[in-house]
C-alpha positions as CSV (number, residue, x, y, z in Angstrom):
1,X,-33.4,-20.5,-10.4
2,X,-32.5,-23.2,-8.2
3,X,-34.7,-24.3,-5.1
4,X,-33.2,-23.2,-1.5
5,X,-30.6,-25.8,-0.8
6,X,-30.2,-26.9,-4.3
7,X,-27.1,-25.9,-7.0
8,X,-23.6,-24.9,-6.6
9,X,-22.8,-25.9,-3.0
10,X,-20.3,-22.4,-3.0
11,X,-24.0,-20.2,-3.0
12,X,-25.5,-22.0,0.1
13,X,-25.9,-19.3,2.7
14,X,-27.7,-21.2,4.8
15,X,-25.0,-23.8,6.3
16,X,-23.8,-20.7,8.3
17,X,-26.0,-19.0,10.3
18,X,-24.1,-16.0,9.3
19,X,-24.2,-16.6,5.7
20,X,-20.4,-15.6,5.2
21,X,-18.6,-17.1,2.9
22,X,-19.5,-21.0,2.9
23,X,-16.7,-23.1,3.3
24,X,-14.4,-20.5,2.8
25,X,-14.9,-20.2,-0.9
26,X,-14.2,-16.9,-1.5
27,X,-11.3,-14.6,-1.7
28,X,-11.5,-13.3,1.5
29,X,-8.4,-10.2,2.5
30,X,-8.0,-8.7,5.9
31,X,-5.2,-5.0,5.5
32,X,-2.7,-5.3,8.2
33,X,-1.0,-1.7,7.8
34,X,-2.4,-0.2,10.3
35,X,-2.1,-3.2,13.0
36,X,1.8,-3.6,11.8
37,X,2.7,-0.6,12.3
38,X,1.4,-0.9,15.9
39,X,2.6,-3.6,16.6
40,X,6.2,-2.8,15.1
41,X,6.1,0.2,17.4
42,X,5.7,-1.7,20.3
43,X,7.7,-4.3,19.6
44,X,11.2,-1.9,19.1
45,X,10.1,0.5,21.9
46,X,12.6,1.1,24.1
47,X,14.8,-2.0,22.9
48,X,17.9,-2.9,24.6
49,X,20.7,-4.4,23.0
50,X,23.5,-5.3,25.5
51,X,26.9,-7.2,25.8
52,X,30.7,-7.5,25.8
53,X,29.6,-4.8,28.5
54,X,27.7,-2.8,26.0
55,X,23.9,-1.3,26.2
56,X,22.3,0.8,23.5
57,X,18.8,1.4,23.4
58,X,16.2,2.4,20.7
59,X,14.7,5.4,21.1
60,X,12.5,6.0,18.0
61,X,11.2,4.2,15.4
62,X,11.7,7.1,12.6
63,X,10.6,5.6,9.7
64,X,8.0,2.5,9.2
65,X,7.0,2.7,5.4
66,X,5.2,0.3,3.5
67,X,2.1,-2.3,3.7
68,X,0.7,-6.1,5.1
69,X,-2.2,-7.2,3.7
70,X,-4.0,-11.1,4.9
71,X,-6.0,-13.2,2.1
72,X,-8.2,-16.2,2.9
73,X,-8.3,-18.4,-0.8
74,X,-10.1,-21.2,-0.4
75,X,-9.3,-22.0,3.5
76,X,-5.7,-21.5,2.9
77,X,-4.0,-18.1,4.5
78,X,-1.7,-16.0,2.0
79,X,0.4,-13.6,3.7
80,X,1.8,-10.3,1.9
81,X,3.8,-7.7,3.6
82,X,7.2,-5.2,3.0
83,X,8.4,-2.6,5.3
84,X,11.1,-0.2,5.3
85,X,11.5,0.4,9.4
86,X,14.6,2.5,10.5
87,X,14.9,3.1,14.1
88,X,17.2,5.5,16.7
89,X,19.6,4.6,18.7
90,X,21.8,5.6,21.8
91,X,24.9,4.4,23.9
92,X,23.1,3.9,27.3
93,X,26.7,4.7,28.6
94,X,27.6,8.0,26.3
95,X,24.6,9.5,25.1
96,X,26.9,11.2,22.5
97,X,27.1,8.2,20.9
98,X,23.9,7.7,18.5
99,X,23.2,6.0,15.6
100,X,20.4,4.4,13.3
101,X,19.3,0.9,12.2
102,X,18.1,1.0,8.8
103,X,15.9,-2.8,7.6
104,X,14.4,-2.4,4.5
105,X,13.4,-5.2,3.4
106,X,11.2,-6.7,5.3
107,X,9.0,-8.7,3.2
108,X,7.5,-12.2,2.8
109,X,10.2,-12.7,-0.3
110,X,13.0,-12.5,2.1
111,X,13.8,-15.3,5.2
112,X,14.4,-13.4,8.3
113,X,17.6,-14.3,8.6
114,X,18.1,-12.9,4.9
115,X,16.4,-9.6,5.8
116,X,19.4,-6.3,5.6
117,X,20.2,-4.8,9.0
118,X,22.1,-1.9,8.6
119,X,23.5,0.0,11.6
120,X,25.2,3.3,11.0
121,X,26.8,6.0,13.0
122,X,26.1,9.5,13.8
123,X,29.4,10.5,14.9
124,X,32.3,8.8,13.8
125,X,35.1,7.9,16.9
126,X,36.9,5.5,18.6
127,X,34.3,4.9,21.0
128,X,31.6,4.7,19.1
129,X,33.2,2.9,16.2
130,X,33.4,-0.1,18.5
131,X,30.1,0.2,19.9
132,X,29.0,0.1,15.9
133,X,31.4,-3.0,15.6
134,X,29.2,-4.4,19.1
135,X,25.8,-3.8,17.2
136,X,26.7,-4.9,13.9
137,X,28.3,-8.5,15.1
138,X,25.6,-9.1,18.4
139,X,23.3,-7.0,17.7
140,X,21.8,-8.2,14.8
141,X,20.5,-11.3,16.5
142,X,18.6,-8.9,18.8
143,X,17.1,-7.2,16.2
144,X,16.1,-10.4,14.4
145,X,14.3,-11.4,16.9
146,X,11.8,-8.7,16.7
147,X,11.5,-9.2,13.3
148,X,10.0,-13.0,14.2
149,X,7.6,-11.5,16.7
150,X,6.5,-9.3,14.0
151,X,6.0,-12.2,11.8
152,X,4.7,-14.4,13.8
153,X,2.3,-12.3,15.4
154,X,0.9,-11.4,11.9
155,X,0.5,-14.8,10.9
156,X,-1.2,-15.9,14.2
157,X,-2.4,-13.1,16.2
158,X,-3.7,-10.9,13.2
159,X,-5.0,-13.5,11.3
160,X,-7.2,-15.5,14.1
161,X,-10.4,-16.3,12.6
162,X,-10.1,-15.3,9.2
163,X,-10.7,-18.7,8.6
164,X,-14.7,-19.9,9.2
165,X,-16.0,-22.7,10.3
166,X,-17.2,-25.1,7.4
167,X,-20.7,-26.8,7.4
168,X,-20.9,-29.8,10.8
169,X,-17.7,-28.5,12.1
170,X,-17.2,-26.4,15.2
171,X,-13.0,-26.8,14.2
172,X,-11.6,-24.0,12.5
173,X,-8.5,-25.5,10.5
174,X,-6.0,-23.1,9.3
175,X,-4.1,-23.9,6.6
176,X,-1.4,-21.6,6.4
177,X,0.3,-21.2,2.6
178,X,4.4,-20.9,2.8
179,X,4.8,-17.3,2.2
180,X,7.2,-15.9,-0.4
181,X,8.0,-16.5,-4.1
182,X,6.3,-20.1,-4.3
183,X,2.7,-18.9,-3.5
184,X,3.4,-15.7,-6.3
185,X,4.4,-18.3,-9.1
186,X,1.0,-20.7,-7.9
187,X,-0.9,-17.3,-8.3
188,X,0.3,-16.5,-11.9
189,X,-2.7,-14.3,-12.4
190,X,-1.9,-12.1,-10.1
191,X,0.8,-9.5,-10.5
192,X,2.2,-7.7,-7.1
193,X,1.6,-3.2,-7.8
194,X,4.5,-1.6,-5.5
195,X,2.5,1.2,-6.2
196,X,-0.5,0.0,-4.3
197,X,-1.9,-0.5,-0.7
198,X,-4.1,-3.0,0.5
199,X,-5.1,-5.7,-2.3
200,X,-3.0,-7.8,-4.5
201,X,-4.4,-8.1,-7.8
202,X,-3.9,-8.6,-11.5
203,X,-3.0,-5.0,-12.6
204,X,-2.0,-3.1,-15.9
205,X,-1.3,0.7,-17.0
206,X,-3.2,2.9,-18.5
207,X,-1.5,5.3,-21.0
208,X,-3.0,8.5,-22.8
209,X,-1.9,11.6,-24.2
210,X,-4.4,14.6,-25.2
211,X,-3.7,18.2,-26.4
212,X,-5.5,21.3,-24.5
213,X,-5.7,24.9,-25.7
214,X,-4.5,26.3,-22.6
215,X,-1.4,27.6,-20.6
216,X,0.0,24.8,-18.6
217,X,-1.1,26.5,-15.4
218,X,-4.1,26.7,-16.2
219,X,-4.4,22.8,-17.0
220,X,-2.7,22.7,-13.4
221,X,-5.5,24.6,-11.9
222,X,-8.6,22.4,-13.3
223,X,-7.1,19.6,-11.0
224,X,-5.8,22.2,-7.9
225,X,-8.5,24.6,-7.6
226,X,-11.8,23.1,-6.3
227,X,-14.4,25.4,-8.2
228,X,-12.7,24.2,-11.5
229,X,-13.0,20.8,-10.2
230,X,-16.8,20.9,-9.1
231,X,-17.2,23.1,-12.7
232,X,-16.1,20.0,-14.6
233,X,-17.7,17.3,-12.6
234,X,-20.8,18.7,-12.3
235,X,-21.2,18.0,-8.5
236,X,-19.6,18.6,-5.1
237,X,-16.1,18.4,-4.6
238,X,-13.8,17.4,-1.8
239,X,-10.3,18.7,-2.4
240,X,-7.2,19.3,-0.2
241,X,-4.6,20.6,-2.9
242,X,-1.4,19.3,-1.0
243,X,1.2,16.7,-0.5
244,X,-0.8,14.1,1.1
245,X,-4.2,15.6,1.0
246,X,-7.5,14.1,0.4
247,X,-9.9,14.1,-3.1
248,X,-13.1,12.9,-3.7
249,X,-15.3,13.2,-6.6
250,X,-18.3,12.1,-8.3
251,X,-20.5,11.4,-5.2
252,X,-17.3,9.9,-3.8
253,X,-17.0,7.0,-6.9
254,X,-13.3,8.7,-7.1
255,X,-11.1,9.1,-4.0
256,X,-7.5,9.2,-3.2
257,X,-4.9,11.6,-2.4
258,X,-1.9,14.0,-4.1
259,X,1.3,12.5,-3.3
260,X,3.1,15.0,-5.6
261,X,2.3,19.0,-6.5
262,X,4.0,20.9,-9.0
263,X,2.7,23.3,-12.2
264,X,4.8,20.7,-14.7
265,X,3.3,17.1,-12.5
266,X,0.9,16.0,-10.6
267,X,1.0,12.4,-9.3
268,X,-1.9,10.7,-7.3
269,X,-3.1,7.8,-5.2
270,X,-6.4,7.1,-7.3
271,X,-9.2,4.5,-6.7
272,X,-12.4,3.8,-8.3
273,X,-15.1,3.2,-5.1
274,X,-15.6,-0.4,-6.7
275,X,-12.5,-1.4,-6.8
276,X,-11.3,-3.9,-4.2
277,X,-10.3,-2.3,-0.5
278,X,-7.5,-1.2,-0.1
279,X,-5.9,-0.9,-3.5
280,X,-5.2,2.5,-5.3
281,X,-4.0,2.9,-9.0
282,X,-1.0,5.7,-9.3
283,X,-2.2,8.5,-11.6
284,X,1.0,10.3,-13.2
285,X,0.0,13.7,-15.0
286,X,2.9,15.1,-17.0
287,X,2.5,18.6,-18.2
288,X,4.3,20.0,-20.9
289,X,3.5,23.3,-22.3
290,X,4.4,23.8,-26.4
291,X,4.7,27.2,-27.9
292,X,0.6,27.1,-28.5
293,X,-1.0,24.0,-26.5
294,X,-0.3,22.3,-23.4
295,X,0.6,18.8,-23.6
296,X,-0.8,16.3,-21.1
297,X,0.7,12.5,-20.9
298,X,-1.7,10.3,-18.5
299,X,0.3,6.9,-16.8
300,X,-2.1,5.8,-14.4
301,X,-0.6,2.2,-13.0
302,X,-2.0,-0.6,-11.2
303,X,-5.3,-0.8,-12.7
304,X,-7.0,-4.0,-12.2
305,X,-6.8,-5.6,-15.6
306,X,-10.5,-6.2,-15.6
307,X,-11.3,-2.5,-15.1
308,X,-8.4,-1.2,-18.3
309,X,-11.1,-1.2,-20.7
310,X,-13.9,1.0,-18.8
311,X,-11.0,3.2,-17.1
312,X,-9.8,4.5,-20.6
313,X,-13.6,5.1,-21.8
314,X,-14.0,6.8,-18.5
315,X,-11.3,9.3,-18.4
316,X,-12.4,10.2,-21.6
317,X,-16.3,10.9,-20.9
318,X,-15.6,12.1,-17.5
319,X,-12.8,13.9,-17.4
320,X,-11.2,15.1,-21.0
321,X,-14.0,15.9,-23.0
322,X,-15.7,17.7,-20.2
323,X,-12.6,19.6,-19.2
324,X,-12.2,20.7,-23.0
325,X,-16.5,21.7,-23.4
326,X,-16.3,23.1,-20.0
327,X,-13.2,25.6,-20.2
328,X,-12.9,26.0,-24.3
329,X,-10.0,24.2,-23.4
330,X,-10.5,22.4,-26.9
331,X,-10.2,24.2,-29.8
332,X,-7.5,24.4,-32.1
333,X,-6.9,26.9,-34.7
C-alpha cells in the first residue's frame, strides 16, 4: 500500500479538503430532467409572438417528454439532452383561433436553427390560415430564441461548478466539449440507450426465452399481484400494478416502474440499485400461451455491457427458477 501522499496522483484525497474527485478525474454526471423541464416551462409561459399586426400567445406547454443529463470527463463538460416539447396556442385577437407548436427534436445532435418547428391549426379558415402563415414565417424566430435560452442556460446556469477546483488553484476552468455527433464518435465506447434516463453508457440486450407450466394469466399474476411477488422473492415487496406505478424488490436492489400492462405483455423501466443514477434497462415480457405451456420471451435493453453477464445468471437464480420451485410452475409431463 502506498504511503499518504505517494502513488497514482488520481487517488490523492487530500489536495481537496473535500476529497472529491481530485483534479477532476473522474466521470462525474449531474441529471438535468427535472431542472429542464422547469426551466422550459418558464421559459414558454405565456409567450407572445407578434407582428404584421398579429399576437398569439402560448398558453400551455402540453407535452415536454424526454431527458438532459451533464457529465464532467476529465475537466471537460459533455452535454446530452432530447426533448419532445409541444405547446398551445391562441390568437390574442380571436380566441377561436388556436393552434399547437409541435419541436421534437430538441437534442444536442441538432443546431438550433436545424431543430423542427411545427405549427398547426385547430380550425382550419381564412383567418386563421394567415395567422398560421404569420407563425410559421416570423414566428419561428421567436420560438428559436427560447430554444437558446434553454440551451444556454443548461450549459451555464445548470452546470456551474460541476467543475472543481484542481490542487494550488482557486480558478475553476471550464472546458466545455462541442456537443453533438463529434463528442459521440471520440466516446466510441459508449453507446446512447433511447430507452434510458439519466446516464449514458455502453449498453447491450439481454435476451431469454423459458417455458412455464401455467395459464398465461397466471404467469401474468406472479409479476401483478404482490403476494405472488413477495412469495417468490422471499421478502417484502413494493408494488403498484399500473401504468406508471412503482416496484421495488429485493430490499430495494431492484426498482423501477410498469410502463405497459396487459395479460399477453408486460414492459418495464428496470434498474439494478448499482447501476449508475439515473439509468434504467427496458424489460420486455412477451407472453404467449401454447395449447399446454405458456411461453415467456425476456428483451431486457440497455444493460450496461459490464453487467450482461451477472444480469442473465441473475434472472435465472432469482427469478426463473424460483418462480418454477415456488408455484410448480415447472414441470412438464
Amino acid at each position: 500500500m502506498a504511503k499518504w501522499g505517494e502513488g497514482d496522483p488520481r487517488w490523492i484525497v487530500e489536495e481537496r479538503p473535500d476529497a472529491t474527485n481530485v483534479n477532476n478525474w473522474h466521470w462525474t454526471e449531474k441529471n438535468a430532467c427535472a431542472w429542464s423541464k422547469d426551466k422550459i416551462k418558464e421559459l414558454f409561459k405565456d409567450l407572445e409572438i407578434s407582428g404584421d399586426k398579429i399576437s398569439c400567445s402560448v398558453t400551455e406547454i402540453e407535452t415536454c417528454d424526454g431527458e438532459a443529463v451533464v457529465n464532467n470527463r476529465k475537466g471537460k463538460l459533455i452535454f446530452f439532452y432530447e426533448w419532445n416539447i409541444v405547446l398551445k396556442w391562441v390568437s390574442d385577437d380571436d380566441s377561436k383561433i388556436e393552434g399547437k407548436v409541435t419541436i421534437p427534436n430538441l437534442s444536442e445532435e441538432n443546431d438550433i436553427s436545424e431543430v423542427s418547428i411545427e405549427f398547426s391549426l385547430k380550425t382550419s379558415t381564412d383567418e386563421g390560415e394567415k395567422v398560421k402563415h404569420f407563425l410559421h414565417t416570423k414566428g419561428k424566430n421567436t420560438v428559436r430564441q427560447k430554444l437558446e435560452q434553454y440551451v444556454s442556460a443548461l450549459k451555464e446556469e445548470f452546470s456551474k461548478g460541476m467543475i472543481l477546483p484542481k490542487k494550488d488553484s482557486n480558478q475553476v476552468v471550464t472546458k466545455v466539449t462541442k456537443t453533438g455527433i463529434n463528442i459521440k464518435e471520440k466516446m466510441n465506447s459508449t453507446v446512447i440507450s433511447k430507452d434510458t434516463v439519466g446516464a449514458k453508457i455502453s449498453t447491450t440486450t439481454v435476451s431469454q426465452q423459458q417455458k412455464f407450466q401455467c395459464r398465461g394469466q397466471e404467469f401474468y399474476n406472479v409479476f401483478t399481484t404482490i403476494e405472488m411477488v413477495q412469495a417468490f422473492t422471499g421478502g417484502p415487496v413494493q408494488l403498484e400494478s399500473k401504468k406508471g406505478g412503482k416496484f421495488e424488490m429485493f430490499n430495494g436492489n431492484i426498482s423501477g416502474e410498469f410502463v405497459e400492462l396487459s395479460p399477453t405483455k408486460i414492459i418495464q423501466k428496470w434498474r439494478c440499485r448499482h447501476w449508475p443514477n439515473g439509468h434504467y434497462s427496458l424489460v420486455n415480457f412477451d407472453i404467449s400461451e401454447k395449447s399446454d405451456h405458456t411461453e415467456v420471451n425476456l428483451t431486457q435493453t440497455g444493460v450496461p455491457t459490464s453487467e450482461e453477464a451477472s444480469t442473465k445468471q441473475n434472472w435465472d437464480r432469482y427469478y426463473w427458477d424460483p418462480i418454477k420451485r415456488t408455484f410448480s410452475f415447472g414441470y412438464f409431463m
